[in-house]
Structure formats: structure tokens, C-alpha cells
ZAKOLDO-253499 format. One line per 8 residues: for each residue x, y, z of C-alpha. Coordinates in steps of 0.25 Angstrom, whole numbers. Example, Ala and Ser with C-alpha at 12.3 -4.5 7.8 and 13.67 -1.06 7.14 Angstrom:
// residues 2
49,-18,31 ~ 55,-4,29
//
This chain:
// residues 664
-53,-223,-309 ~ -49,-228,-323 ~ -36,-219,-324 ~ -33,-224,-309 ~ -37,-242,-315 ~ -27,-238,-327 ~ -15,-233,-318 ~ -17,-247,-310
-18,-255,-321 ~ -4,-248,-328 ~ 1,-250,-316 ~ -2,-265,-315 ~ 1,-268,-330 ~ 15,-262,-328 ~ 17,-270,-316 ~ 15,-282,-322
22,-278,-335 ~ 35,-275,-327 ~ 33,-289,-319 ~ 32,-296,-333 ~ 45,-288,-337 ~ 53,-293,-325 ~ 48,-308,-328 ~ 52,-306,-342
68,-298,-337 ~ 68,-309,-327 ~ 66,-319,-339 ~ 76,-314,-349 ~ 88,-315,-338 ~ 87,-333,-338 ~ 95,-340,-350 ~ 86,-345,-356
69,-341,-358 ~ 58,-347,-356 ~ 44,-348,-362 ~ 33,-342,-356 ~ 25,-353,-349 ~ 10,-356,-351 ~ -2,-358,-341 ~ -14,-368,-344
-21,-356,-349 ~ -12,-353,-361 ~ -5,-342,-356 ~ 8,-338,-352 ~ 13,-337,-337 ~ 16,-321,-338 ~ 2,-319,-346 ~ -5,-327,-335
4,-318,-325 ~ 0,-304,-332 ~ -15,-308,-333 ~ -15,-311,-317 ~ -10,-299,-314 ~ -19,-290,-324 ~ -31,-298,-314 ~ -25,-294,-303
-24,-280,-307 ~ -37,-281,-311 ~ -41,-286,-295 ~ -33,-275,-291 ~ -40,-264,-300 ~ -55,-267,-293 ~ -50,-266,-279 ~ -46,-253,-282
-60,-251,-287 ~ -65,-253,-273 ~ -54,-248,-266 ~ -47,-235,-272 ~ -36,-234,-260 ~ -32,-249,-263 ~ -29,-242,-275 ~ -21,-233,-271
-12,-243,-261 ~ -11,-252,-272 ~ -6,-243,-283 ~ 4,-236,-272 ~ 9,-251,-271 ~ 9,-254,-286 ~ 15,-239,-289 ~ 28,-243,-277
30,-257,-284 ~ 29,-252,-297 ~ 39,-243,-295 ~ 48,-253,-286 ~ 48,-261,-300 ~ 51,-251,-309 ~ 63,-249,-299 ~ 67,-262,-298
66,-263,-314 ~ 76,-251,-315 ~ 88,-257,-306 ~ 87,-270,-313 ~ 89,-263,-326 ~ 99,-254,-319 ~ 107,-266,-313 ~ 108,-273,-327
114,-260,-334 ~ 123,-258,-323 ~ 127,-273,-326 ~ 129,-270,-340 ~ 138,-258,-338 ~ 145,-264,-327 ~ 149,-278,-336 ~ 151,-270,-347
162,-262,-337 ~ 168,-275,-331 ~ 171,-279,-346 ~ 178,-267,-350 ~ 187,-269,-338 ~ 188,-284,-340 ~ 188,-286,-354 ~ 179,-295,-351
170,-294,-364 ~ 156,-302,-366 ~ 147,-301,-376 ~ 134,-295,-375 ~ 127,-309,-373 ~ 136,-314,-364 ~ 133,-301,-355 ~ 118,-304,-358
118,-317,-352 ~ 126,-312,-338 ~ 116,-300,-337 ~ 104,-312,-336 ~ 114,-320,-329 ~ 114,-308,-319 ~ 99,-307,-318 ~ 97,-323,-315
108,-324,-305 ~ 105,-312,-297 ~ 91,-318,-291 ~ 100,-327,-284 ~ 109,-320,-278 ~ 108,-317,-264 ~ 106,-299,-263 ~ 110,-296,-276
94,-292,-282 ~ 101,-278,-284 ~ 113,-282,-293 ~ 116,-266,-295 ~ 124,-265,-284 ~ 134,-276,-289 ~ 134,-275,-303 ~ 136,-256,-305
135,-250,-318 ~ 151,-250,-320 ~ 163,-253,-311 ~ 166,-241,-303 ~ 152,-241,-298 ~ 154,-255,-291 ~ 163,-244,-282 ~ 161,-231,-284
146,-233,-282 ~ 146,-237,-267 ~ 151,-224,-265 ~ 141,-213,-259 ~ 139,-201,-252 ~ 127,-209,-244 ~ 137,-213,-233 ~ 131,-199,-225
142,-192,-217 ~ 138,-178,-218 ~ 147,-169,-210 ~ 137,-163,-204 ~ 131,-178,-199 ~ 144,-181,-191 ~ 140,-187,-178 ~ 149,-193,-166
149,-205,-173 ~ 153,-200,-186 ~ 154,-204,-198 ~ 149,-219,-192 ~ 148,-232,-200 ~ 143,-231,-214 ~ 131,-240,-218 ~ 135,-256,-221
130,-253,-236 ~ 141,-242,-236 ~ 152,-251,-227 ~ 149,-261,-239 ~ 152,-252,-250 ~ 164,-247,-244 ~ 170,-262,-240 ~ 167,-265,-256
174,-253,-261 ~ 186,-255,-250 ~ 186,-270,-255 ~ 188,-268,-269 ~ 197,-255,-271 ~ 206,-256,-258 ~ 210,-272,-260 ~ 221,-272,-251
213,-269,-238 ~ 201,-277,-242 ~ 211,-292,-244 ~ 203,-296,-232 ~ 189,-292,-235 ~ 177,-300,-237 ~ 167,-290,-239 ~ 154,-299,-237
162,-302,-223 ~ 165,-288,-219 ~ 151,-283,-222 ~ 146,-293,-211 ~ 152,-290,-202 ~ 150,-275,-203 ~ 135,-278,-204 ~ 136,-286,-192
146,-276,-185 ~ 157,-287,-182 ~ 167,-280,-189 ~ 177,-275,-181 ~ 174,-260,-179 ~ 189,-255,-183 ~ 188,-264,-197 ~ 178,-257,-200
180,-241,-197 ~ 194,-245,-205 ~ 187,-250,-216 ~ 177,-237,-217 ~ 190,-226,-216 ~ 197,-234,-225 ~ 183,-236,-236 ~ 173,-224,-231
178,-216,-243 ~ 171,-225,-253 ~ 161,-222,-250 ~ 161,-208,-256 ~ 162,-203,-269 ~ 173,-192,-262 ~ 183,-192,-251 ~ 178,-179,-244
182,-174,-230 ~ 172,-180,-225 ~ 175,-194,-230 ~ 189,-191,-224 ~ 183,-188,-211 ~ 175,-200,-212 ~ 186,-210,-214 ~ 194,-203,-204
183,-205,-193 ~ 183,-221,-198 ~ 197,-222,-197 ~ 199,-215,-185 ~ 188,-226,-178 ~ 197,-236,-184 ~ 210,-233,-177 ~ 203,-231,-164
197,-245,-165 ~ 209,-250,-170 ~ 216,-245,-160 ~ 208,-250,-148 ~ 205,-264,-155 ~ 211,-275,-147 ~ 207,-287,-157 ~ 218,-285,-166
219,-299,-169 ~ 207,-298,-178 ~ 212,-298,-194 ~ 202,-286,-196 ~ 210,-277,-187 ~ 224,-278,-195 ~ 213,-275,-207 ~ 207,-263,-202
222,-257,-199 ~ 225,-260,-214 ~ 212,-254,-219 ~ 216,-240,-212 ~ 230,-243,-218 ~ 223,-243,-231 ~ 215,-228,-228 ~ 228,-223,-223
236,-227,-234 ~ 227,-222,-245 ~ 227,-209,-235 ~ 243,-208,-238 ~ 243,-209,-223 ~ 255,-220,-225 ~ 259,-220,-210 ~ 246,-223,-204
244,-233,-217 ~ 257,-240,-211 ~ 254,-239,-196 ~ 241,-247,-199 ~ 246,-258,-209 ~ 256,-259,-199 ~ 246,-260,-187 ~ 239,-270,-197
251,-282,-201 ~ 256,-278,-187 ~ 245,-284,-182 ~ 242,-295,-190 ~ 257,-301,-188 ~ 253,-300,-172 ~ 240,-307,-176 ~ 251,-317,-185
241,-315,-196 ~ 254,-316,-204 ~ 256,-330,-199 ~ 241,-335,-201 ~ 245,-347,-212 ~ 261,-351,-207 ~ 261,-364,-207 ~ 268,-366,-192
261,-365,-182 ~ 256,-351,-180 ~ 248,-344,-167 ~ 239,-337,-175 ~ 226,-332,-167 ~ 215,-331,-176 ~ 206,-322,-173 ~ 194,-326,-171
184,-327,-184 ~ 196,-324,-192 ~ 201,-332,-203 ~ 213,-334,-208 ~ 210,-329,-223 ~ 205,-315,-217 ~ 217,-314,-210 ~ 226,-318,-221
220,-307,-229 ~ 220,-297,-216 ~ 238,-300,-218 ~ 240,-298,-231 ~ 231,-285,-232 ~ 240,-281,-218 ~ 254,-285,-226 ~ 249,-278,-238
244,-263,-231 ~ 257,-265,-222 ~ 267,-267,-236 ~ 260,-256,-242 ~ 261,-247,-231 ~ 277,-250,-229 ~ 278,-249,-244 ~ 273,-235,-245
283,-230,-234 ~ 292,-240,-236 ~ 293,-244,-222 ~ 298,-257,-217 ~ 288,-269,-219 ~ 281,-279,-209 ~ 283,-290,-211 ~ 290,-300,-222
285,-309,-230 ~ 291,-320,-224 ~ 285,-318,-210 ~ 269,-319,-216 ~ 264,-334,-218 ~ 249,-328,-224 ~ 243,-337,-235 ~ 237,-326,-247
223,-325,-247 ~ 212,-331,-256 ~ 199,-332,-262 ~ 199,-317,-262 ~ 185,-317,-269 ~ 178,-325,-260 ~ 185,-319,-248 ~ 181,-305,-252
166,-308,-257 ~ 162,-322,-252 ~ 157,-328,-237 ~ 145,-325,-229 ~ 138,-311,-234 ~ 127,-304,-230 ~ 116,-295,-238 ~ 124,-287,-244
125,-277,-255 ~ 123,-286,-268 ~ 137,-282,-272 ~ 144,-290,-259 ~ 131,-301,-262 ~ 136,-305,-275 ~ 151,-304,-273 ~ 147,-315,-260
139,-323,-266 ~ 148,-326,-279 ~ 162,-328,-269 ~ 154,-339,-260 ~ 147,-346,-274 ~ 159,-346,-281 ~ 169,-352,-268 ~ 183,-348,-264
191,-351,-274 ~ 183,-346,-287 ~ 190,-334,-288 ~ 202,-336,-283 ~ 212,-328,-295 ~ 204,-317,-288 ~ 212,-316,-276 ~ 219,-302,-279
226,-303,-262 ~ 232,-312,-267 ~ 240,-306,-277 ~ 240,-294,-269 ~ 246,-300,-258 ~ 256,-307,-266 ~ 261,-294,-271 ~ 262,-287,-259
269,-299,-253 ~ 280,-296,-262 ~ 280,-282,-263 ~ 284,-285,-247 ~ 297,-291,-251 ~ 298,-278,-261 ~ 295,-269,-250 ~ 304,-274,-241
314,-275,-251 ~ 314,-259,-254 ~ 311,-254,-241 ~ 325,-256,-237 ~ 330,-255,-253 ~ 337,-242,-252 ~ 334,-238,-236 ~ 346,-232,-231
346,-243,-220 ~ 347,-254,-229 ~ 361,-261,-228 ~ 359,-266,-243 ~ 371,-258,-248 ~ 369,-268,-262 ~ 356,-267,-270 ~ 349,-283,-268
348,-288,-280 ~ 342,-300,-279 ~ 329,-293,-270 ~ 327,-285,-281 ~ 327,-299,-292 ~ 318,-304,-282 ~ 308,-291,-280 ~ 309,-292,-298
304,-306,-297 ~ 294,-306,-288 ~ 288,-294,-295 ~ 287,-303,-308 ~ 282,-312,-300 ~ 271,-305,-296 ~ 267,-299,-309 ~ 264,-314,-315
254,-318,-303 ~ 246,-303,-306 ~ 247,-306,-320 ~ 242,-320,-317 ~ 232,-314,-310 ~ 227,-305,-320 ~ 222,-317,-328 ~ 210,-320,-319
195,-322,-329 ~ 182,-323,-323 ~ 174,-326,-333 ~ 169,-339,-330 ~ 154,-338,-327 ~ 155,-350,-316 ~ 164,-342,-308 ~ 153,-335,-303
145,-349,-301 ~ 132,-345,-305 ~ 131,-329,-304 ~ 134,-327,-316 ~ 137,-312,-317 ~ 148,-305,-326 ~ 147,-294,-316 ~ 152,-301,-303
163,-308,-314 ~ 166,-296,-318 ~ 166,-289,-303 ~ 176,-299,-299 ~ 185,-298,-312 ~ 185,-284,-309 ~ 191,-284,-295 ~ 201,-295,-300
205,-283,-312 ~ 206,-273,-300 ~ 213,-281,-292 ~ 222,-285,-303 ~ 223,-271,-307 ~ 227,-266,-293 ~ 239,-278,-293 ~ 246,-275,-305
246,-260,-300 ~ 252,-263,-287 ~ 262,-275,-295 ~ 267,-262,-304 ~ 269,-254,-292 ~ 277,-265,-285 ~ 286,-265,-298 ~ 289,-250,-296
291,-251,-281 ~ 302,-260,-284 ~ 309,-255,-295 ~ 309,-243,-291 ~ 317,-246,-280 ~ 328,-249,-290 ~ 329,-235,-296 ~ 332,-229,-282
347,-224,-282 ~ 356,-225,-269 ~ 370,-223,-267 ~ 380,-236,-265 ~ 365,-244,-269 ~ 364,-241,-283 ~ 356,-251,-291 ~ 364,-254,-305
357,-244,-316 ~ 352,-256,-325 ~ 342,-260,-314 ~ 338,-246,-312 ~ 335,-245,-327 ~ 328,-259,-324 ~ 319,-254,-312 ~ 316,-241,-321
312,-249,-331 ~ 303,-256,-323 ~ 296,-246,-315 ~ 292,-237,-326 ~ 287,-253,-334 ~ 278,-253,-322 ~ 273,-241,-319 ~ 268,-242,-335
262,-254,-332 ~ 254,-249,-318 ~ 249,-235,-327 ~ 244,-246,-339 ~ 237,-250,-328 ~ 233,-240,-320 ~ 228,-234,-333 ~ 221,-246,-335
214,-246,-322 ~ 210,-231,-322 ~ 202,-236,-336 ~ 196,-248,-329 ~ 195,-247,-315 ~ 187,-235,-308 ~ 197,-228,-297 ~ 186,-233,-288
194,-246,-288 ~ 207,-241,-286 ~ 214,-244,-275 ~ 219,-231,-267 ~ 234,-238,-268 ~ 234,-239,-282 ~ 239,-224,-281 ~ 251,-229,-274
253,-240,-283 ~ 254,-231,-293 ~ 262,-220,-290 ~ 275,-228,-290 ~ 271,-228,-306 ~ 270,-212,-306 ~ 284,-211,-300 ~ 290,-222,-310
281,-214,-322 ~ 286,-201,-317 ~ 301,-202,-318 ~ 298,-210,-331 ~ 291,-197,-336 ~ 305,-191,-336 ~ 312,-200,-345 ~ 307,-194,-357
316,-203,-369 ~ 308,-216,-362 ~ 301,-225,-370 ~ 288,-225,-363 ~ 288,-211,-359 ~ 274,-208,-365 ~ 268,-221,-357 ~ 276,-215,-345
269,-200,-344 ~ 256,-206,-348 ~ 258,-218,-336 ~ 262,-206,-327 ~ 250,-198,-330 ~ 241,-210,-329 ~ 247,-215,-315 ~ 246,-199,-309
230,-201,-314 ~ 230,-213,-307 ~ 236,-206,-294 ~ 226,-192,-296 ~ 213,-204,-297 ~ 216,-211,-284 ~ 221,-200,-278 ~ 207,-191,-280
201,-202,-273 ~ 210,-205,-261 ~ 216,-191,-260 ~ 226,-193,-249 ~ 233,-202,-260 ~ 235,-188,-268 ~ 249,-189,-259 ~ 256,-200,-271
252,-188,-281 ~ 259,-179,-274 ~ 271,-186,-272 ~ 271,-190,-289 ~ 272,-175,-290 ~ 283,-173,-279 ~ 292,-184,-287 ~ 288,-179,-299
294,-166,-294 ~ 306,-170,-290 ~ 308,-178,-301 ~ 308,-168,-310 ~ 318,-159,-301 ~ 328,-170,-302 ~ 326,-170,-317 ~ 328,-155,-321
340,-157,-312 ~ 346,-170,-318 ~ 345,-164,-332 ~ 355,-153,-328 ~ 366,-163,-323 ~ 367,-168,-338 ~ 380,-174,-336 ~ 375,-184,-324
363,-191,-335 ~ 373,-200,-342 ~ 376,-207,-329 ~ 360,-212,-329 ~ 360,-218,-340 ~ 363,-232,-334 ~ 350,-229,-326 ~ 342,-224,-337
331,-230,-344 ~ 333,-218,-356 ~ 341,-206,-358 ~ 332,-197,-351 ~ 330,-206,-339 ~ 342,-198,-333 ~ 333,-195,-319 ~ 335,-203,-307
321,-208,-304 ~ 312,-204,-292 ~ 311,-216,-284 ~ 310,-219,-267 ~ 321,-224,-263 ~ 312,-230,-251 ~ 302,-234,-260 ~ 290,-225,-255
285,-213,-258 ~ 277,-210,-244 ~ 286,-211,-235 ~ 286,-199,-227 ~ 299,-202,-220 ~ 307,-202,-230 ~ 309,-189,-237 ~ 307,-188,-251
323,-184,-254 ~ 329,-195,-248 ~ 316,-206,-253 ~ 320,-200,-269 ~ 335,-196,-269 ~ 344,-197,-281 ~ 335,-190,-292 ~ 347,-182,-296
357,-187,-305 ~ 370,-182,-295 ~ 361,-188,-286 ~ 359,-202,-293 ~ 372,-202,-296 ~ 380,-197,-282 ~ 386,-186,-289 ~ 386,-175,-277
//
């Protein structure tokens, strides 16, 4: 009995001792401490606290005396909470190094240094202000032990479709914890889609299963994948399922006035395009603007007098951003197969969008994960207009709205229907000034600092400051990739050689130049990225993107006397890693590999055959940036590379010098 009274009173005594070291850890996170107070008696509170509870225990110890199985009960009860503590204990500790690391990540990124003190007070500042925010007890789940876990780590095998479990209903809807991971993912890596989302929003209305059902079997073909580490057959089978589900209801759906139908068509747009399936991509971005112009969604803010039926519970904001993410897929797809475009610019009247933080975060929420809670709860405290160099659609919408004027422009360039028998000067001075244009307002942009603790009124947190200068780099960081791929598209439509519509050789030289300045430029940052930015964040387009800097760096490669030529294989190695990266994880994006390699192969055909017409090199020099630059460059004459209607022949023609020159 004196070995089972010495096992109870440990027991006790380590209770309270852990109770008094919570006190004390609760103490130490306020700014400033304070002495212990005094009783009447002459002891302190926490002595007086301690001395009641040894009393207690004592009380405790003679009802086990008369009652052994009390006893027992009690020490089962004391043995759970002990343990429940101890528990507790650990993920507290576990939260604050993940903190640590994670802050100490985030400054690496930002070069957003603080000293050691300076981190020491916001680690404090995190413990006071977390036991008032609403659901955000287990800070763990927002603040992970480095960025690519804020990601990556939603992604599990739990989501349990076994093969061998297929039922008629299979695979069925995944749990609203796994819905969320996926909107958060999708949200953050595939940014064009998501212009309209609200996350707090949509994840109400999946909860309270208001969602329209086609919105949401769209969203799990197009995001299901996150959700493992691995695209197996199995995942494949799985999104082929949601998807299939989709375009039946979308089919049979006879609300198409609703902005959430236009979305969900751009959301399968999206899986088919990073599925290289380029004519379904178009046939549903076209279903999508086609739509919204019926709905006169592109007329929602003319100023005369417009019939524009707003659905019901719609709001004009949402289906601003529902347009511009339909104009966007649609450009997109008609830039890849180079196919006419919808509509001009002249025939929209859509303000841009604002206050993209509070609209993606901010508004009614329910309980949620902590992660959503803390976004929420810092949009609504901090209003609509706090953040508002946030707003990365902005500047996307901006970009694409001129790369309409571009497309449209090089669609018709150099098709043999066009009636331009003389190059148009002036759209090209044009295209050159709107491109400068929009390299100030990015770099403009990229000036954005958060580091005023009252922008985050009250929470303040360097790990929600630094969350949000984050997204801002990767939106940043995805901009200025797309801006030097624009650069390219353009002028390397003046390097394309036709008969009777030649462009004077010191333009050509010019676009050269500028092409191979930009494709530097995109690998510095690629490179950059692939440092700083787990692949996890990538958007799947960023392949694209990049691969008119692998055919720019690839015919560069073979003008060995260059200045930069070092710069230029490295740029090419680096841009071809890019391309392997994303490509492991999207696989059916392996086809932009393949096709380098098919250039590539033609290229240097044309080159061991240009080197044994010696006689015909002099006649490049006008064109040539150095003596060895004698090759015609590989470059579409109908500026894509995916077209599967045009034949590869005809899309790259004149890569012989009596070719180049008309020499038959």
C-alpha cells in the first residue's frame, strides 16, 4: 500500500508541477512581467495554489484507504489526463519550432531579416494573440515547419479508393476536410482559374450542399490529384470519373445564366489543357466566354443602358472575375492553336477586379480548418482596402488584355489569307510600346513591403505577414514569367522569313536580340524560383511559358562565336530542367519535351547542311548577330507549336539557306 501512496503522490506532484509550468509559459509570452502577488497570510498566490492542491491530494489519499477501487478509477482518470497534457505539452512545443523554421524560411525568401529579439517578441506576440482568435488553438496547421509543407502536406494517401473497394458509386465525394485541402492547393498554385474564388464562401456552400453539383465534380477532376503524393492509374481513373460526371451535368444543366456554370467549363478547360488535350481545352473555354457574352456578362459595367439579368444572389464583382478568368482560358487556348479570338477588346465594358485579398479570404466563414480561420479573420479585421497592392488579377488581367491585341495581331501576321502584302509597321511600334508599358506597372509592382505590424491590426504575427508577402512573390514571380514569354511570342514573329513579305534584316537582328535578352532573363528567374519556390507551387503553365525560351536558347546554342554563349547552354540546361520537373508531375505535359527534341533535331539537320552551301553564308550576314549566326532560326510561322492541323513543314519552312534565300 506505501508503494501504491508513492505512485499517487508522484502522480499528483507532477501534475501540479506541470500546471505551474503552463502558468509560468503562459507568463513569459505578456511584454512585460509581473510580481507575484501576496495573500493576507504572507504567501504568494502560486504557493497558496500549490499548498491546496498538496491538501487535496492529501483528501484524496484517505478515500483510497477506504475504498481501493476509488483508487483505481481515479488513477485510470489522473493516468488519461496526465498523458492528454503531456500531449498537449508536445504540440505546443512542436508548433513553436515549426514556427521557428518556418519564419526563419520566409526570410530566406524575402530577405526580410530581423534579429533575434525582434523574432522573440512576435513568437510571444503569437502566443498572446492566438487565445483570441476564433479556431486557431492549433496554430500547427497554419504556421508548417517550412514552405512546401503549407502544400505538399495536405496531400495523402487517406483519401481510400482502393481498387478493389470500387462500388457503383465509385470513387464518390471526398471528405469536406479533403475538399478543403484541395480548394487551398488549386487556390494558390492554379491562380488563373481560381480569380473568382472565395475560399471561406465555397466551402459553405459545399458544407451546406448549395453548390451547384457540376461546379463541384469540375473542381475535383480538375484538383483530385493533389491530393496524392503520385499520379497513378488509379488517380487517372478517378479524375476521369469526376470529369465524366461533370460534362453530363453540364450537359443536361438548363441554368446557364448562373456565373458558376461559365466557371466550371473553364475549370475543365484548365484539366484539359494541362492534359495537352488542346481541343477539348478550346471547345470548353469556348463553351465558357460563349456563354457569358449570351449572359452579357461582358457588358455588366457599360454605362448605357444595358439588359443585363442578374442572376439571382449573383453580384456583379463575382461575375466580373467569372469574365475575365473566361476571356483569359479562352485567349490562352486560341493562343496555343492559334486559332481566331472571341471577341475584342473593344466589345468588353468589365471594370477589373479589386480587393483580391479580402475577396479570396474575407466574408462570412464557418469552422474551419485554422488555416482558412486565420486568413478570414485577418481580411474582415483589416477591411477592403488594406491590401489593395495585393491584387495580382489585376495585373494579370492587364497583361492578357494586351496580349489579345498581340494575338490577334500574329494570328493573321503571316497566314496565307491575310491580304497584308506589306509588313504593319506601326502594329509592331505599337505591340513594342505596350510591352514596355507593361514591364513598368510589374516592376511597380514588385515594390510592394509588408512590414508594418498595424496592417495586420492587432494579430500580430510575422507568419500571416510573411504568408501574405509570399503569395505576393509568387504571384510576382509567375507575372514576370509570363511578361518574358509575351516578349518572345512577339518577336519571334519578326524572325519568320516569307517570300514577297520579308521583314528588313536590321529588325530581324533587332527581334534576335530581343528574344535571346528575354529568354536570359526568364531562366535567371526560372533558376531563381527553382532555389526559392517548391515545384509544389508551380503553376502546370509555367511549362508553356517557358518553352518559347528553350526554342529561343536552342537556336542560340548554335552560334558558338556569341558573346553570351556560356549563359545560353547553361539557360538551356536550366529551362530543359524546368521542363523535366513539371513535367514528372503533370506527365501528359511530357509532349513540350518532346517536341524541344523534334526541333532540336531538325535544327541541327538544317545546320550540317547549311554548312556545306558555303558560298550562300556571306549573304546572312545582314541577319546575323555574329559570324557563326549563318542558320535560319527555327521559328512558327503561325506562332504555335500545338497545332495539330498545321504540319510541322509548312509551320517551320525556310531553315535552309537556298531556302531562306529563294535560291531553287
Amino acid at each position: 500500500m506505501n508503494e501504491t501512496f508513492n505512485q499517487l503522490f508522484e502522480t499528483e506532484m507532477e501534475l501540479i508541477s506541470m500546471g505551474n509550468k503552463r502558468s509560468f509559459d503562459r507568463g513569459s509570452s505578456e511584454k512585460s512581467a509581473t510580481s507575484p502577488t501576496t495573500n493576507s497570510s504572507g504567501f504568494s498566490s502560486s504557493e497558496t495554489m500549490v499548498s491546496s492542491q498538496s491538501l487535496t491530494a492529501a483528501g484524496t489519499v484517505r478515500k483510497y484507504l477506504i475504498d481501493p477501487l476509488y483508487y483505481e478509477q481515479r488513477k485510470a482518470v489522473r493516468l488519461r489526463n496526465v498523458k492528454k497534457k503531456k500531449k498537449k505539452m508536445e504540440e505546443i512545443n512542436e508548433a513553436i519550432s515549426e514556427i521557428e523554421i518556418d519564419t526563419e524560411l520566409f526570410q530566406k525568401l524575402l530577405s526580410d531579416r530581423t534579429t533575434f529579439e525582434d523574432f522573440s517578441k512576435n513568437i510571444n506576440q503569437i502566443n498572446h494573440d492566438i487565445t483570441w482568435i476564433p479556431r486557431t488553438e492549433m496554430l500547427p496547421e497554419m504556421t508548417t515547419n517550412d514552405i512546401e509543407k503549407e502544400f505538399s502536406s495536405t496531400r495523402a494517401d487517406s483519401f481510400n479508393f482502393e481498387k478493389g473497394a470500387k462500388s457503383r458509386d465509385w470513387p464518390g465525394i471526398p471528405s469536406l476536410e479533403q475538399i478543403e485541402q484541395i480548394i487551398w492547393i488549386v487556390a494558390h498554385s492554379r491562380q488563373m482559374l481560381m480569380i473568382p474564388i472565395n475560399i471561406p464562401e465555397v466551402l459553405s456552400s459545399i458544407s451546406t450542399n448549395t453548390i451547384p453539383e457540376y461546379f463541384l465534380y469540375s473542381l475535383l477532376a480538375l484538383g483530385i490529384r493533389y491530393l496524392f503524393k503520385q499520379k497513378d492509374d488509379n488517380v487517372k481513373e478517378m479524375e476521369n470519373c469526376y470529369l465524366e460526371k461533370a460534362s453530363y451535368l453540364l450537359k443536361v444543366e438548363k441554368d446557364t445564366k448562373n456565373p458558376t456554370y461559365p466557371w466550371a467549363c473553364c475549370l475543365i478547360a484548365g484539366f484539359y489543357s494541362t492534359n495537352c488535350l488542346t481541343a477539348l481545352a478550346e471547345q470548353y473555354a469556348g463553351m465558357a466566354i460563349d456563354i457569358s457574352m449570351k449572359n452579357k456578362f461582358h457588358l455588366i459595367d457599360q454605362k448605357r443602358r444595358v439588359n443585363v439579368e442578374m442572376p439571382e444572389g449573383s453580384d456583379k464583382e463575382f461575375i466580373r472575375r467569372v469574365w475575365w478568368t473566361c476571356y483569359i482560358m479562352s485567349l490562352m487556348c486560341s493562343e496555343i492553336l492559334s486559332t481566331p479570338i472571341r471577341i475584342n477588346q473593344q466589345d468588353m465594358a468589365v471594370n477589373l477586379p479589386k480587393n483580391d485579398f479580402f475577396w479570396k479570404y474575407g466574408g462570412k466563414s464557418k469552422m474551419f480548418s485554422s488555416r482558412v480561420a486565420l486568413m478570414n479573420h485577418l481580411a474582415n479585421r483589416n477591411g477592403m482596402e488594406t491590401f489593395e497592392t495585393y491584387n495580382y488579377s489585376k495585373f494579370l488581367i492587364k497583361i492578357y488584355y494586351n496580349m489579345g491585341f498581340i494575338a490577334n495581331f500574329l494570328n493573321n501576321r503571316w497566314a496565307e489569307r491575310s491580304t497584308n502584302k506589306v509588313d504593319d509597321y506601326d502594329k509592331v511600334i505599337h505591340i513594342t510600346k505596350v510591352l514596355s508599358s507593361l514591364k513598368n506597372e510589374i516592376e511597380e509592382q514588385s515594390n510592394l513591403q509588408i512590414n508594418q505590424t498595424e496592417l495586420l491590426n492587432g494579430v500580430g504575427v510575422i507568419g500571416l505577414r510573411n504568408f501574405i508577402k509570399l503569395s505576393f512573390v509568387l504571384y510576382r514571380f509567375q507575372l514576370q514569367i509570363q511578361y518574358y514569354k509575351i516578349r518572345i511570342y512577339f518577336f519571334i514573329s519578326e524572325i519568320v522569313r516569307i517570300k514577297g513579305r520579308e521583314v528588313p534584316a536590321e529588325r530581324v537582328k533587332n527581334a534576335k536580340k530581343e528574344c535571346i535578352k528575354a529568354a536570359l532573363n526568364q531562366v535567371t528567374l526560372l533558376k531563381w524560383g527553382c532555389e526559392n519556390i517548391p515545384f509544389d507551387y508551380w503553376d502546370p503553365f509555367v511549362l508553356f511559358w517557358a518553352f518559347y525560351s528553350s526554342v529561343i536558347l536552342m537556336n542560340s546554342k548554335f552560334i558558338y562565336d556569341h558573346e553570351k554563349i556560356s549563359a545560353i547552354n547553361d539557360g538551356l540546361n536550366i529551362v530543359t530542367k524546368v521542363m523535366l520537373h513539371i513535367s514528372a508531375k503533370y506527365p501528359e505535359l511530357k509532349i513540350f519535351n518532346e517536341i524541344l527534341q523534334s526541333l532540336e533535331f531538325t535544327k541541327l539537320k538544317s545546320h550540317l547542311e547549311n554548312e556545306t552551301t558555303i558560298i550562300l553564308i556571306p549573304l546572312m550576314t545582314d541577319y546575323a548577330l555574329t559570324p557563326q549566326d549563318y542558320n535560319p532560326w527555327i521559328v512558327p510561322r503561325y506562332s504555335t507549336f500545338l497545332n495539330p492541323s498545321i504540319s510541322h513543314q509548312k509551320n517551320f519552312s525556310n531553315l535552309l539557306l537556298t531556302e531562306y534565300f529563294g535560291i531553287i
